[in-house]
Every structure is written in structure tokens, then in C-alpha cells.
C-alpha positions as a Markdown table, in Angstrom:
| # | Residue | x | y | z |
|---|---|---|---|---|
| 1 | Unk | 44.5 | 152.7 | 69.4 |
| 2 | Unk | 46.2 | 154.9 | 67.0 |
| 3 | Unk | 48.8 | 154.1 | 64.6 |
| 4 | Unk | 52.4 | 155.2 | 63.9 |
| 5 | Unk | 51.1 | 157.0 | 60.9 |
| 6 | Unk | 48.2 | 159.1 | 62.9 |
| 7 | Unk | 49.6 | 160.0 | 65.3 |
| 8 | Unk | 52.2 | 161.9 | 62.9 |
| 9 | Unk | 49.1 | 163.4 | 61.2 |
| 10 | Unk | 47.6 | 164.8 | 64.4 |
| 11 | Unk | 49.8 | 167.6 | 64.1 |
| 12 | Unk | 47.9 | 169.5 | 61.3 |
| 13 | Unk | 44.5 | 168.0 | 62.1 |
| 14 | Unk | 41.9 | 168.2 | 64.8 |
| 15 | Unk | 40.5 | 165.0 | 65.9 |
| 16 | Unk | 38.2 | 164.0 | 68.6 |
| 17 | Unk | 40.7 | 164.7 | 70.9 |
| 18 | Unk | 41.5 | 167.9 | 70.0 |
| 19 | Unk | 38.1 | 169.5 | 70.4 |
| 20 | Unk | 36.9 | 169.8 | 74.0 |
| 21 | Unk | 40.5 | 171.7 | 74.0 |
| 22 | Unk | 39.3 | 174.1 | 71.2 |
| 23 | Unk | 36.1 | 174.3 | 72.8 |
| 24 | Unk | 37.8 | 175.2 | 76.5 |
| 25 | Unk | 36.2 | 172.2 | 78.1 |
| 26 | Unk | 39.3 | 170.1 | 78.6 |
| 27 | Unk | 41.0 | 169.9 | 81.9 |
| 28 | Unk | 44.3 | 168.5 | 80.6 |
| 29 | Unk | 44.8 | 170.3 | 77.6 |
| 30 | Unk | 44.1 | 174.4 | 77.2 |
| 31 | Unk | 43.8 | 176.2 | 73.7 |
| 32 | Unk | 46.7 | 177.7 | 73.9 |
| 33 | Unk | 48.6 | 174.8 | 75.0 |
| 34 | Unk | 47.2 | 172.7 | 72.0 |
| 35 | Unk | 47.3 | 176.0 | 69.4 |
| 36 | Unk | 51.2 | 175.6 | 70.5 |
| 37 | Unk | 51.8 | 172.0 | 69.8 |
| 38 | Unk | 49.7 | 172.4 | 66.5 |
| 39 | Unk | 52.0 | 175.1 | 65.2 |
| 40 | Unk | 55.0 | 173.4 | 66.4 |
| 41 | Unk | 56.1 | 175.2 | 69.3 |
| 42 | Unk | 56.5 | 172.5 | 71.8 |
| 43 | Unk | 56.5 | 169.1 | 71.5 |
| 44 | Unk | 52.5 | 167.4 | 71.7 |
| 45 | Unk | 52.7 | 165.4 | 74.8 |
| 46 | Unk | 54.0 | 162.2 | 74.4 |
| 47 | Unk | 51.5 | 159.7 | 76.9 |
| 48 | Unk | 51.6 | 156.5 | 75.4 |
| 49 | Unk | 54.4 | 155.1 | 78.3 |
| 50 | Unk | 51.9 | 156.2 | 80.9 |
| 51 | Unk | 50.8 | 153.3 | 82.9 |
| 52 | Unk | 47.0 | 154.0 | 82.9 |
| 53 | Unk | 47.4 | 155.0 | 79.3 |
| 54 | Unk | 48.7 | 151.7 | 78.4 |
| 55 | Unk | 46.4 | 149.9 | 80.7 |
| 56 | Unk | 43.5 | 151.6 | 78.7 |
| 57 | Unk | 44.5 | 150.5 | 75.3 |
| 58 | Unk | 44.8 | 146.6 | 76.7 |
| 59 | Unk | 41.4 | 146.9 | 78.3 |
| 60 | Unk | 39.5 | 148.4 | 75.1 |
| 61 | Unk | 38.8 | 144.7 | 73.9 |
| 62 | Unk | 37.6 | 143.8 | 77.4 |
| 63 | Unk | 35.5 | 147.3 | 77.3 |
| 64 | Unk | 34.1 | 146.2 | 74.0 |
| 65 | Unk | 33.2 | 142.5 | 75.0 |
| 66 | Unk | 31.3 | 143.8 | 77.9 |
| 67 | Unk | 29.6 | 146.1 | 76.0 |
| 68 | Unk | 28.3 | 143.0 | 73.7 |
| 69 | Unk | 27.7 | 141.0 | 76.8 |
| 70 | Unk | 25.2 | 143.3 | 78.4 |
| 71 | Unk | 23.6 | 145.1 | 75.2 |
| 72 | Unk | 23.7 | 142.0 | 72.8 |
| 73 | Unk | 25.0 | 144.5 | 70.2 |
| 74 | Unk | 28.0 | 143.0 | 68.3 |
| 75 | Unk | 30.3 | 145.5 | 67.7 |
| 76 | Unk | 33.4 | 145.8 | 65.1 |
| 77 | Unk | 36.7 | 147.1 | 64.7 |
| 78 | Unk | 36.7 | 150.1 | 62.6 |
| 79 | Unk | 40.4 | 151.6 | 61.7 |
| 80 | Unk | 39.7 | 153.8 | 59.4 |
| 81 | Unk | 40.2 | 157.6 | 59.3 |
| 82 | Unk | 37.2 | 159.9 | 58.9 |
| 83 | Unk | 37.3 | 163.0 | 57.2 |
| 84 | Unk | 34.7 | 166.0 | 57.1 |
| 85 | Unk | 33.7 | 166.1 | 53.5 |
| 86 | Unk | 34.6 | 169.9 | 53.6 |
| 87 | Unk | 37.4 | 170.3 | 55.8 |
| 88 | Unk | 39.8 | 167.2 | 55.0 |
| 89 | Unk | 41.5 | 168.1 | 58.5 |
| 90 | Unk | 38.7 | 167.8 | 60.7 |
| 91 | Unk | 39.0 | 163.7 | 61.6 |
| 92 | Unk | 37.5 | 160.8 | 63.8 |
| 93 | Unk | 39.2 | 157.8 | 64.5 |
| 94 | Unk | 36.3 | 155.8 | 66.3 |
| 95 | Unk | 36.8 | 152.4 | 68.6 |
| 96 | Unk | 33.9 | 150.4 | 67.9 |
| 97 | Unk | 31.1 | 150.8 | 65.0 |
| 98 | Unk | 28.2 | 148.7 | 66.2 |
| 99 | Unk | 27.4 | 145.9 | 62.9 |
| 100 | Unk | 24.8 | 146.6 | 61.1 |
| 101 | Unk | 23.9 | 150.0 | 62.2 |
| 102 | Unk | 24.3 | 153.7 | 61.9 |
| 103 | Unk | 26.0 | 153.6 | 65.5 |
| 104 | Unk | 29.5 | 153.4 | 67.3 |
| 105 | Unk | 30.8 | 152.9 | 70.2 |
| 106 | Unk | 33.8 | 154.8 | 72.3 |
| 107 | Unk | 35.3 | 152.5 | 75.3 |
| 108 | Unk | 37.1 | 154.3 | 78.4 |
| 109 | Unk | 38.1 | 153.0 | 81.4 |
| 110 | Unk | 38.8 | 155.2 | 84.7 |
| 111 | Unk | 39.9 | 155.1 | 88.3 |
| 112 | Unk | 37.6 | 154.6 | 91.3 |
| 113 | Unk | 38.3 | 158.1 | 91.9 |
| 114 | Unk | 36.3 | 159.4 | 89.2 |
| 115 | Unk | 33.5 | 157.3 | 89.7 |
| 116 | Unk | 31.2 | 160.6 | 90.3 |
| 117 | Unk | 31.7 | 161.7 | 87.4 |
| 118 | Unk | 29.9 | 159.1 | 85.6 |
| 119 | Unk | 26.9 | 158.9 | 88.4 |
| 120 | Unk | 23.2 | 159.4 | 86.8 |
| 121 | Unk | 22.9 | 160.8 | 83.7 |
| 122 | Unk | 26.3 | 162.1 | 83.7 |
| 123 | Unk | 29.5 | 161.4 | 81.8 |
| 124 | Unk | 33.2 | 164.0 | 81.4 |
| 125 | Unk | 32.1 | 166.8 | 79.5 |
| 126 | Unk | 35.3 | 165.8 | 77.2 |
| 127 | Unk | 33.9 | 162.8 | 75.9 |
| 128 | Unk | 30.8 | 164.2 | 74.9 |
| 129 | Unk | 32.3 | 166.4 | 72.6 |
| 130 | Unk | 34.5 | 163.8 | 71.9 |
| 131 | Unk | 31.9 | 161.3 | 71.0 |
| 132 | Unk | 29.5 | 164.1 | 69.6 |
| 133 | Unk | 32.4 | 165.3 | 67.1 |
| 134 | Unk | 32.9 | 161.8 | 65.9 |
| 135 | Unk | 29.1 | 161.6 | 65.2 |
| 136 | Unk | 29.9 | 164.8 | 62.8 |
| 137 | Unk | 32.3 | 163.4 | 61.4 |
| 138 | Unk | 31.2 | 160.2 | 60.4 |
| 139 | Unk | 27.4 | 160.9 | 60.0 |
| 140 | Unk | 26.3 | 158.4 | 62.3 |
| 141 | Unk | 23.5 | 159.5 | 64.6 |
| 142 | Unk | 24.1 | 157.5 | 67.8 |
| 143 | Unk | 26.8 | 156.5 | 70.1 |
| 144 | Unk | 27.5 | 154.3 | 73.4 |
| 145 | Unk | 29.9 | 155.1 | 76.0 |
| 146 | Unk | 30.8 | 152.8 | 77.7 |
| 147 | Unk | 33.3 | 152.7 | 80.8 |
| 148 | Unk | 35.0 | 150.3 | 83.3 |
| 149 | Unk | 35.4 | 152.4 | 86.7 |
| 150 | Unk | 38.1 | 151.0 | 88.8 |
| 151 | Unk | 37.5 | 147.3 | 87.2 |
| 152 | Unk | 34.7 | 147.1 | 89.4 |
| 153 | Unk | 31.9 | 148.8 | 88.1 |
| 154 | Unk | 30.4 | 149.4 | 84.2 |
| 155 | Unk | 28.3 | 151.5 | 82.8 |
| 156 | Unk | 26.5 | 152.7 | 79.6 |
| 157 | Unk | 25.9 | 155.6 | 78.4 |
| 158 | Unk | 24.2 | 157.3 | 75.3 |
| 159 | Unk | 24.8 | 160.2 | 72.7 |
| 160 | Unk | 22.6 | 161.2 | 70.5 |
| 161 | Unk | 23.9 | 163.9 | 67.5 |
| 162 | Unk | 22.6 | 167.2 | 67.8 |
| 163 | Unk | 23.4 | 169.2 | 64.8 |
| 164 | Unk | 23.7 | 172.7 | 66.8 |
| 165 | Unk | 26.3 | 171.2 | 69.1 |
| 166 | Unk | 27.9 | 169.7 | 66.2 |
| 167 | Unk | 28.0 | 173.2 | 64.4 |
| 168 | Unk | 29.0 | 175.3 | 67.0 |
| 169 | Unk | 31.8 | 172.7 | 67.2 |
| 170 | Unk | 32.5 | 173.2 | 63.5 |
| 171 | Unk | 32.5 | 177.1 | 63.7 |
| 172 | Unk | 34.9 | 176.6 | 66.7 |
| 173 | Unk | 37.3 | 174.7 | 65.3 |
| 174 | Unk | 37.6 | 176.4 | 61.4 |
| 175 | Unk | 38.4 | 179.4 | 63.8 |
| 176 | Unk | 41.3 | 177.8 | 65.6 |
| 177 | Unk | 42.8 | 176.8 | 62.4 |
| 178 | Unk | 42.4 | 179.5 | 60.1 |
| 179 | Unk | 42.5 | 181.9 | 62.4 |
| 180 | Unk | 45.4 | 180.8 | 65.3 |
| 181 | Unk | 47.3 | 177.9 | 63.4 |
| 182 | Unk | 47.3 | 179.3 | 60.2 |
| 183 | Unk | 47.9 | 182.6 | 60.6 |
| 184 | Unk | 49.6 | 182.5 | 63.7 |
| 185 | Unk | 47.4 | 184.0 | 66.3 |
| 186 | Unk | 47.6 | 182.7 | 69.9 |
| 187 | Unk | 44.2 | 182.0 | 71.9 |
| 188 | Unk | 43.8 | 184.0 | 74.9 |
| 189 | Unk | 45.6 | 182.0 | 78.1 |
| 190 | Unk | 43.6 | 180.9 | 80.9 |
| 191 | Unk | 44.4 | 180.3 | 84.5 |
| 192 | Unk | 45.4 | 176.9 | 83.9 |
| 193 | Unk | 48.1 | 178.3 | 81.8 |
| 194 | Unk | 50.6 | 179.9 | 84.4 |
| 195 | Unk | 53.0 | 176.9 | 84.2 |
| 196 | Unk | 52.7 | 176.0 | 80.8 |
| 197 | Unk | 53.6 | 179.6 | 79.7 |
| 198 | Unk | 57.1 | 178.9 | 81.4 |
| 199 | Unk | 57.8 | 176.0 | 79.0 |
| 200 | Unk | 56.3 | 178.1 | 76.6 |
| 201 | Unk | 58.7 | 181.2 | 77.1 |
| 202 | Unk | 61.6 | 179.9 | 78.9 |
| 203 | Unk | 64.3 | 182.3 | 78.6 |
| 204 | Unk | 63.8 | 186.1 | 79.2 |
| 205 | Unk | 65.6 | 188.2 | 77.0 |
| 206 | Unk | 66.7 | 191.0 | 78.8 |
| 207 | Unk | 65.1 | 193.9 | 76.5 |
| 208 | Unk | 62.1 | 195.7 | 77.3 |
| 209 | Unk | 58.3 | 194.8 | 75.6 |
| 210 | Unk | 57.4 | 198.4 | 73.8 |
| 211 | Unk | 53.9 | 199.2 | 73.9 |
| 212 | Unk | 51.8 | 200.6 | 71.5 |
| 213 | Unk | 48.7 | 203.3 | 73.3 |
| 214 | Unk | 46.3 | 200.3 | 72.9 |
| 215 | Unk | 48.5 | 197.6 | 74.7 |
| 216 | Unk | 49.2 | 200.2 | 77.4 |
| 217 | Unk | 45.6 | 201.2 | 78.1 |
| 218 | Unk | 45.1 | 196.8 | 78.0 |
| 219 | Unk | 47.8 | 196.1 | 80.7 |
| 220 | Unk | 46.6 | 198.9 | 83.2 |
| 221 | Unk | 43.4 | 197.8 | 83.0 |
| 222 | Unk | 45.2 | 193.8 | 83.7 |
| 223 | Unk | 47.3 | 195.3 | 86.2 |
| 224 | Unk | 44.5 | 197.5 | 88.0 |
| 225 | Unk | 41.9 | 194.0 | 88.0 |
| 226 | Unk | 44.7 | 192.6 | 89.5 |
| 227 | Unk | 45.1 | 194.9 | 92.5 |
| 228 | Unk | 41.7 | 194.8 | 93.2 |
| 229 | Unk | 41.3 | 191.3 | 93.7 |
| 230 | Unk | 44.6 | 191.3 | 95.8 |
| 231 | Unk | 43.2 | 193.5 | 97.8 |
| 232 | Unk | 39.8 | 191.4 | 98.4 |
| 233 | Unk | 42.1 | 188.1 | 99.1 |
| 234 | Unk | 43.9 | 190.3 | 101.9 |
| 235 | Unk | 40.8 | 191.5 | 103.4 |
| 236 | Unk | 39.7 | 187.7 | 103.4 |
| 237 | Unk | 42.9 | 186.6 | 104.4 |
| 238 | Unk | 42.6 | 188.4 | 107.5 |
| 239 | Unk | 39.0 | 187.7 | 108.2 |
| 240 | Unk | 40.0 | 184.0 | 108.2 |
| 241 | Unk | 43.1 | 184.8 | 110.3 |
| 242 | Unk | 40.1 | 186.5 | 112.9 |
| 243 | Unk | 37.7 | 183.8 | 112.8 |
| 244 | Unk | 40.6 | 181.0 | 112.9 |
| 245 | Unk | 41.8 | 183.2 | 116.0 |
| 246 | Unk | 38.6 | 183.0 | 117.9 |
| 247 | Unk | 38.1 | 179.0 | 117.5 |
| 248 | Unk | 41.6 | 178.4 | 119.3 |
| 249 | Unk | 40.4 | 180.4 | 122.0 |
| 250 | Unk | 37.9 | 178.1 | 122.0 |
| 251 | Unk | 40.1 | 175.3 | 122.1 |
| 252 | Unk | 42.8 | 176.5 | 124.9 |
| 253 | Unk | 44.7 | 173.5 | 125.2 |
| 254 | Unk | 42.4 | 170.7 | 123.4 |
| 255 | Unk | 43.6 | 169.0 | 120.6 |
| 256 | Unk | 40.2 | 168.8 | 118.7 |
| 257 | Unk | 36.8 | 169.5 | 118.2 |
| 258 | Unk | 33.8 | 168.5 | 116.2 |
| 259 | Unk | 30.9 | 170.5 | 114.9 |
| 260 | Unk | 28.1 | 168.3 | 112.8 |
| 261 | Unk | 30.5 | 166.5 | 110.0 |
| 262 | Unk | 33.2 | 168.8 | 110.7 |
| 263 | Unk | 36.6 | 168.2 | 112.8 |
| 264 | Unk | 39.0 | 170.9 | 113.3 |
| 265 | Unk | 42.5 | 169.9 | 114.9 |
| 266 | Unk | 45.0 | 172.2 | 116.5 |
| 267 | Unk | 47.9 | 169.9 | 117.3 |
| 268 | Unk | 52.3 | 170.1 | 117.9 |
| 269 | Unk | 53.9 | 169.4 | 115.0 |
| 270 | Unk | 57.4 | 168.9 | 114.5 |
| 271 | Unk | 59.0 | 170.5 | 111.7 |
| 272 | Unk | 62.9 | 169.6 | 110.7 |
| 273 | Unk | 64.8 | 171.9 | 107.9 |
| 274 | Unk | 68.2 | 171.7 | 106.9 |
| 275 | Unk | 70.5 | 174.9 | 108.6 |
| 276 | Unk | 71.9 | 175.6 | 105.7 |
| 277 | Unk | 74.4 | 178.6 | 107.9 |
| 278 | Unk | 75.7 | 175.3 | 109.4 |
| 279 | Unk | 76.0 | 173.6 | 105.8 |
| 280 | Unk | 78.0 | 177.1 | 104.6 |
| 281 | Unk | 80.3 | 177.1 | 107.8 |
| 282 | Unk | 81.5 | 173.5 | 107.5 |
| 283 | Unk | 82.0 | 174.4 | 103.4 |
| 284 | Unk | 79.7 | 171.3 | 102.3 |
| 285 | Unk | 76.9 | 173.7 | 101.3 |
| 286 | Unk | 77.7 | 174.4 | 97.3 |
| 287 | Unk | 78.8 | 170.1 | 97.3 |
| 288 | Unk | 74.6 | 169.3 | 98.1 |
| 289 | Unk | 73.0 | 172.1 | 97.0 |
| 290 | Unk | 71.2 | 172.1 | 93.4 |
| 291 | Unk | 70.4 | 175.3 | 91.1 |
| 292 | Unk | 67.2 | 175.5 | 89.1 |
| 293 | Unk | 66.8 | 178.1 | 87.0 |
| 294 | Unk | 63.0 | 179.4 | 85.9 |
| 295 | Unk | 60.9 | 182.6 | 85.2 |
| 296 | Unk | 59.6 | 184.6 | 87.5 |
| 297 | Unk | 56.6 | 187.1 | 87.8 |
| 298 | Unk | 56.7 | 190.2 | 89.9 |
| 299 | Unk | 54.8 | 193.3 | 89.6 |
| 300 | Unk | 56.0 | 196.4 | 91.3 |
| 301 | Unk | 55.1 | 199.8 | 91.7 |
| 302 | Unk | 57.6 | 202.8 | 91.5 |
| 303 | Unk | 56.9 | 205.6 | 94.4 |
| 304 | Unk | 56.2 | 208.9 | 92.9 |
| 305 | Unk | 59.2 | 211.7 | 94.5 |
């Protein structure tokens, strides 16, 4: 668990964290969603009232005791913050350093949900560069992972540090500070970034964004690989439509069928929504109804005369 004090200082470092974000393999957290909070233009997400968050830090001793119970390693508490030699702002902050060795150890915990996840040899793909980056960082050579699944299942894992992970990790992350904090260039947005870029850009400004030969030439060639792939989802759109057509034939007037592992369900579904003419007549509407105000995208094409 982090302190007061480092989690102030996150803002102009990159921790372990921070890295499987830099390195595009974080589901929660996108480059540019953490290049923004680094250069301070939204607020870095503030999860420690979460419930599994909190639930997490309490069960990190448990984690830890565990581990000890089932490896006979003794581990201990280690609070201190690691620095790359070079780069002061490249940090770990580990759970667990096993005594009297070269090793540490990270302790998660997770829902029964994500139980797959950890099945075999496998583990999140965040927490190995997690864990490997702390390795780096702290010039240890081995770490243990170990997670409670749904507090009802445990399991171990190991990391060994590979320098060419390590360094491509390095290279990545000099890049995202020198580069996009520092000198103030975004990272290119991603799919998962279509809300975020709301809270991002809020408010429109109601001016048009001039565009030099270059940028024109880059948002045809956007707009054009958007078409295109509009007009493949249509096509498949109405294949489905065809084939989804031809199974309630099938059906007539049964409710359901099964194929293998597969059921398919046609049934009558009621479906209730407000008549808001109604609401507008009897002069209640504007007392219940709520505004929202957000961006929206729209692209259109003006027909040549």
C-alpha cells in the first residue's frame, strides 16, 4: 500500500503501474489516458474508496502469510522507493522482498470471474510487466506472484527478469516522457479511447480546425478507412438479418430450439416506454425530464450540385 507522499509523486514518475499503460497492454488504463493525467490534464483516477480496492490492500497480509505457509519462504515488508540509477523517475514500490534473497514477492487478489486468467502457466499480462519492471528496477532477478481468486483458490506463480523485456520497457517508457510528457506530444488514441476523449475535450468551441496539406491528405485517408469498414458492417449486417430470417422460419410459432451447445429463443416480450406526447399534453413533461449535455460525432458528406 502506497503512502500519502507517493501517491503525490506518481504524477511525474512512472512506476509499476504505469507501464503495461505505456506499453499498450493495460485494459483499464490507455497511453493517452495516462500521458493526460501525467501532464495534468485530468485528474489520475482516484480508486482507493473502491470496495475491491480496499478489500485488496486488507488482504495483502493474508496474501503474504499464505505465501509463507505453502512455500516456507519468509517474506518482509519492504517500503522503500526504488529508483533506476539513471532515470531517478523510473520507480518500484514492491510488496514483499523474500529475507534473505535476491527475490520479491507481489500479492493480488481477484474475483472468481477472472479465475481463467490465471489457469496454467498464465497470469494478466499487466502484472508481468508489472512485476518484470520492478525486477529492473530493483536488480533483483526473481519474483512470485501470488493471488487469492475469489477467497477460494491460491496460486503461485513465477517471473524470472529477462533483460530484453526489461529494455524494451526502458526504451518505451524514456519515450513517453521525453517525448509526450515533456514535450507535450499526445500518444496516438486507441479504440478504447472514444469515451475518455469526451472528458478529455468536453466543450466544442464553435470555430473550425484549419488544416495544413498534410493533415488533410491524413483525415481523408481516416475518413475513407472508415467508409470502407461501414460498408463491410452493412453488408454483414444484412447477411445476419438473412440468416436470422431463415431460422424463424424454422421456428414458426416455437419458442426455442437447440443445436449441439447452442439455444436460440424467439419469444413475446413486453416492452413499456414513457409517452412522452402524453407527458407534454398534461404540461408535466419539462417538471421530470433531465438535460445532459455531451459531444457528439457525426460525419457527413455534402452532395456535389
Amino acid at each position: 500500500m502506497l503512502t500519502q507522499e507517493q501517491l503525490k509523486e506518481r504524477k511525474n514518475q512512472i512506476g509499476g503501474s504505469d507501464i503495461a499503460s505505456i506499453m499498450g497492454r493495460n485494459r483499464w488504463v490507455t497511453p493517452l489516458q495516462l500521458w493526460a493525467e501525467k501532464t495534468g490534464q485530468v485528474d489520475p483516477r482516484d480508486i482507493s474508496d473502491l470496495e475491491h480496492v480496499q478489500l485488496g490492500s486488507d488482504l495483502e497480509d493474508f496474501v503474504a502469510q499464505q505465501f509463507t505457509k505453502r512455500t516456507g519462504l519468509k517474506v518482509r515488508r519492504d517500503s522503500r522507493t526504488f529508483k533506476h540509477p539513471e532515470h531517478q523517475y523510473m520507480v518500484a514500490h514492491i510488496d514483499r522482498r523474500i529475507t534473505g534473497s535476491d527475490e520479491i514477492l507481489e500479492c493480488k487478489t481477484c474475483s472468481a470471474w477472472k479465475a481463467k486468467e490465471w489457469e496454467g502457466d498464465d497470469m494478466p499480462i499487466e502484472y508481468i510487466y508489472q512485476v518484470m519492471w520492478y525486477l529492473g528496477i530493483t536488480g533483483m532477478q526473481k519474483a512470485y506472484l501470488a493471488c487469492l481468486i475469489g477467497g477460494q483458490k491460491f496460486v503461485i506463480k513465477h517471473i524470472e527478469f529477462d533483460q530484453n523485456i526489461f529494455q524494451d520497457m526502458l526504451n518505451a517508457a524514456i519515450h513517453f516522457m521525453d517525448y509526450c510528457v515533456i514535450q507535450g506530444n499526445a500518444p496516438a488514441s486507441c479504440a478504447d479511447d472514444s469515451d475518455f476523449l469526451v472528458e478529455l475535450y468536453p466543450q466544442a468551441i464553435l470555430e473550425e480546425l484549419p488544416l495544413t496539406p498534410k493533415g488533410e491528405e491524413e483525415v481523408r485517408t481516416l475518413i475513407e478507412n472508415r467508409e470502407a469498414l461501414n460498408r463491410v458492417i452493412k453488408h454483414s449486417k444484412k447477411e445476419i438479418d438473412e440468416i436470422d430470417a431463415q431460422i424463424k422460419m424454422m421456428m414458426g410459432e416455437a419458442e426455442m430450439i437447440r443445436v449441439d451447445n447452442i439455444k436460440i429463443t424467439w419469444t413475446n416480450q413486453i416492452t413499456t416506454r414513457v409517452d412522452t406526447a402524453k407527458l407534454k399534453e398534461n404540461g408535466i413533461y419539462d417538471e421530470y425530464s433531465k438535460s445532459t449535455e455531451t459531444r457528439v460525432f457525426r460525419t457527413s458528406v455534402k452532395k456535389e450540385k
